[in-house]
N, C-alpha and C positions, 0 to 999 in steps of 0.2 A: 353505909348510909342507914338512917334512921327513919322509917315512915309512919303512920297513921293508915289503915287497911280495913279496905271494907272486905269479911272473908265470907258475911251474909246479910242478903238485906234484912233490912229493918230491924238490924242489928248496932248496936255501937262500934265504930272504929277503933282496930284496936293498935294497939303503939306496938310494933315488930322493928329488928334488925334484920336489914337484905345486905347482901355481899352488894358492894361496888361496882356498877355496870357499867363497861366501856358501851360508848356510840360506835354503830354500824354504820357503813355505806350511806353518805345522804345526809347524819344526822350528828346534833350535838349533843354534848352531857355539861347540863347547867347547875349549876350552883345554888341555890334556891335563896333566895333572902326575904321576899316575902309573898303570900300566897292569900289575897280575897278568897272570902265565903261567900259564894253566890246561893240563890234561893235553889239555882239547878242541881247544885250537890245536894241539897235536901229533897229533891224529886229522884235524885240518882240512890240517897243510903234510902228513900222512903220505899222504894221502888214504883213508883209512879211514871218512869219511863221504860219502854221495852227493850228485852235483850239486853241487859250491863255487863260487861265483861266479870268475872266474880274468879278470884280477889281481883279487887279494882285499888287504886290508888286515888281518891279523887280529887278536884281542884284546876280550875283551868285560865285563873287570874295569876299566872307565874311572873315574876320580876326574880332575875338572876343572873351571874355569872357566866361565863364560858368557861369551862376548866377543862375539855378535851373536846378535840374534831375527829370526826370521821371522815375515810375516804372521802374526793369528789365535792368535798364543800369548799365555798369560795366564797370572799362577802365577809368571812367571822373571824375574829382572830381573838387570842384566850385571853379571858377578862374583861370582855366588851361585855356592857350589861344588853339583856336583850328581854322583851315580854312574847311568853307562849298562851294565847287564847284558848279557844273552845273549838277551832274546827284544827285538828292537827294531820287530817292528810284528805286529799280528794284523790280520784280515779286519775280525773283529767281527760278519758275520750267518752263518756258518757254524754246526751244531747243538751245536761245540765252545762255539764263543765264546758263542752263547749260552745255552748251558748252565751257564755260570760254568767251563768246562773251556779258555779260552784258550792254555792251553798244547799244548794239542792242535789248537789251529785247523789247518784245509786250507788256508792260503796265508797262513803268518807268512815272515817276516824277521827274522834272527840276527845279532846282532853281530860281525864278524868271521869273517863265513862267507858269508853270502848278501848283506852289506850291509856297507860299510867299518867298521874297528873302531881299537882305539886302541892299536895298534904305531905312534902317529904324534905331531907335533907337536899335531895339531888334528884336531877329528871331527864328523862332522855327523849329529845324530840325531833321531829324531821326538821330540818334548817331549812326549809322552803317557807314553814309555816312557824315562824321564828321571827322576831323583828326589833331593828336596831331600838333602844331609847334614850338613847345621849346619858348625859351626864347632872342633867339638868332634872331639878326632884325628887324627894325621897321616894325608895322603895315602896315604904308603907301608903303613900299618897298615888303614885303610880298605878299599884297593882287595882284597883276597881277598876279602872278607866279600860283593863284589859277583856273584860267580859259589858259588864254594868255600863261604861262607857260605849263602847261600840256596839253594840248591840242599842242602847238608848240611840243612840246618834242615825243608824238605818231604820229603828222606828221611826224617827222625825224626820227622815228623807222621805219616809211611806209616805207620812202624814200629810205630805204636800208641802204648800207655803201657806198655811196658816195663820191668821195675825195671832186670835184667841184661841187660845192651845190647851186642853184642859188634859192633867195626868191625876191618872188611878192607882190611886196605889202609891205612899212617898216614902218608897226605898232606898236603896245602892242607887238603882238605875235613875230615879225618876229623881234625886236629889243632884243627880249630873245632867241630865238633861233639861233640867230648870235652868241652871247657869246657862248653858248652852245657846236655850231659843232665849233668856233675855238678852246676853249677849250677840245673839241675832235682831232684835229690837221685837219680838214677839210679846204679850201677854200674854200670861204661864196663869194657870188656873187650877191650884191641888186638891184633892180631894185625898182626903184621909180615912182610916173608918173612923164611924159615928163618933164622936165625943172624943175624939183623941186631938185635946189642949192642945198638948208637947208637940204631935206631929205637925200639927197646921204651924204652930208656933216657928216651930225648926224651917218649917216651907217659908216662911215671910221673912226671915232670916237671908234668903235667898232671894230678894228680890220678883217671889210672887204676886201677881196683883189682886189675887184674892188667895182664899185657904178654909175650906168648910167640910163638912161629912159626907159619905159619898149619898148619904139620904137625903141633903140638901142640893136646891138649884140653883146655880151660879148667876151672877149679876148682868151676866152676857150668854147670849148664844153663843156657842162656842163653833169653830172654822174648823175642828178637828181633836179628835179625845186618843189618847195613849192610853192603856189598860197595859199595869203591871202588875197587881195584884193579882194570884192565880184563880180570882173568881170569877165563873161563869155569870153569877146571879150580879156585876157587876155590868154586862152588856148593852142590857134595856135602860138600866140609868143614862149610860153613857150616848146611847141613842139618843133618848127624849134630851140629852143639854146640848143636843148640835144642832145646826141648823140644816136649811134643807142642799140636799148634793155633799155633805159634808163626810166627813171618813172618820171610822173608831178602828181603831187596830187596836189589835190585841198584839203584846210584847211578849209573852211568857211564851216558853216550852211548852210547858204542862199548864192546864188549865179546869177545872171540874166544869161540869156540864153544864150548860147556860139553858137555863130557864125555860118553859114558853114566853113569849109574848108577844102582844098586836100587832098584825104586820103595816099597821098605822104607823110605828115607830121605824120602821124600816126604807118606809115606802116615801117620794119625793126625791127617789135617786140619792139616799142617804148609800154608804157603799161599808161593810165591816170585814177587812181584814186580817192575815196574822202577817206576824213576819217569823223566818225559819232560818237560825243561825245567824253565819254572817261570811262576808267572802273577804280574801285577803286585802283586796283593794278597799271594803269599806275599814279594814285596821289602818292601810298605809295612811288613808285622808284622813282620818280621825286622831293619826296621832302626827299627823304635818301641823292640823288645826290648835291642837293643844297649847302650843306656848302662846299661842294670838290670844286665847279664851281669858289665863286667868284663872283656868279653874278649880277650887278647895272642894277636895274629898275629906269628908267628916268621915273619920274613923276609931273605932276600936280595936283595939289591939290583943291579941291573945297568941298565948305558945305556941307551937306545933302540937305539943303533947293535948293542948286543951281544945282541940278540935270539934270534940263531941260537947262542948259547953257551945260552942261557938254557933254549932249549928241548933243547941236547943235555944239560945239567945234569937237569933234568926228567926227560930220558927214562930215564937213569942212575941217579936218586936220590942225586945226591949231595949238594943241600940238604937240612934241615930245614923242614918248614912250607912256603912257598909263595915263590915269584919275581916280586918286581915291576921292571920299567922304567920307571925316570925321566929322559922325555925332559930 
């Protein structure tokens, strides 16, 4: 098998040959066909999150094949296409996990961070946390929905029931999650940064009711704001456009420090937010909901080998929507 390896942060990925790994006890070895670039592999080669396993293999939007089972699996059988997310193992008797809060478990394993992910030919994963996707859609269109999609989708459970919904930041996530709450019957409200035409553009493409900078005030108090962009100094905006008792979550992983500001902007029982991963049951609903939605992922497409373009594109903003690799 051929991967892309981080062997030190803040370093570029480099293109290695590994021997072909049979799956253990519990787990499959998938076929990789196509692999999203999420913003979190750019916090994982940046090192902005702590403790990465190093060498790491990263990537944790997997669309792939079955090509060999291990032991004790049941449920899969070879060539069934299946998507591997971001959280790839929990404890399971921690007071998270059983609490129905897995995502917060005290000793999970990440795809592409703490455990190899699918910057590769092939990947080996626990089949608990592994999940059917029919036959229905392409790969390349698939793979966002695995990170960028669920993840967007439990922000918007956060966020409440919302009419006016306002998103920061019009990435992967926040260009899925547009379709989503309109096709919920919400008003979706984007904000871009300052002066970026193309992105607001792209947002109203999508059935936004509005689309302006995030140094601009929308046309509505807003019921509830989503924050994807990993800026802190994006919070207090996001405050002052909601109304009062309303909710700002913050969607990102990593996020740089957020500002001071008045706690006038806080205060009226306004409530801010994170949300942290995601549990296997927010994957299972979010990909039941999928064929009702309708919903186009806008992508770019790039090699395996080009990986390290992919993620300085990323970092830049210079796609639309979301970047996947097809090995």
């Amino acid at each position: 098998m051929y991967a892309m390896v981080m062997n030190r942060l803040k370093n570029p990925l480099e293109w290695i040959e590994i021997p072909d790994r049979r799956p253990g006890a519990g787990e499959i070895r998938v076929r990789v066909l196509a692999c999203g670039v999420c913003r979190t592999d750019l916090h994982v080669v940046d090192g902005e999150l702590p403790a990465p396993r190093v060498p790491i293999i990263p990537g944790h939007e997997i669309v792939g094949r079955i090509d060999a089972i291990g032991v004790g699996v049941n449920g899969f059988q070879i060539g069934e296409r299946v998507g591997i997310p971001w959280l790839g193992f929990t404890c399971g008797v921690c007071s998270y996990c059983m609490a129905d809060r897995e995502n917060l478990c005290d000793a999970p394993l990440f795809t592409g961070y703490t455990r190899d992910g699918g910057y590769a030919t092939s990947t080996i994963a626990n089949a608990r946390y592994a999940f059917p996707l029919g036959e229905t859609g392409s790969d390349e269109s698939l793979a966002p929905l695995l990170c960028a999609g669920i993840i967007g989708a439990r922000s918007l459970k956060i966020a409440g029931k919302a009419k006016n919904l306002g998103l920061f930041g019009f990435g992967a996530a926040a260009h899925i999650v547009a379709q989503v709450a309109h096709w919920q019957g919400r008003s979706v409200f984007a904000f871009t940064r300052p002066g970026d035409v193309k992105a607001q553009k792209f947002a109203r493409t999508l059935g936004v009711s509005w689309a302006g900078g995030s140094d601009q005030s929308p046309p509505a108090a807003l019921d509830a704001a989503i924050i994807f962009a990993p800026l802190g100094e994006l919070v207090p905006p996001a405050l002052k456009a909601v109304r009062k008792g309303a909710r700002v979550v913050c969607a990102g992983i990593h996020m740089s420090d957020i500002p001071r500001f008045p706690y006038r902007l806080l205060w009226e029982e306004r409530e801010l937010l994170s949300v942290a991963n995601l549990t296997r049951q927010d994957t299972t609903e979010f990909l039941r909901m999928v064929p009702q939605m309708n919903l186009v992922t806008s992508t770019t497409r790039y090699g395996l080998q080009q990986a390290n373009e992919a993620l300085a594109d990323l970092r830049t903003g210079k796609f639309e929507g979301a970047a996947v690799l097809i090995p």
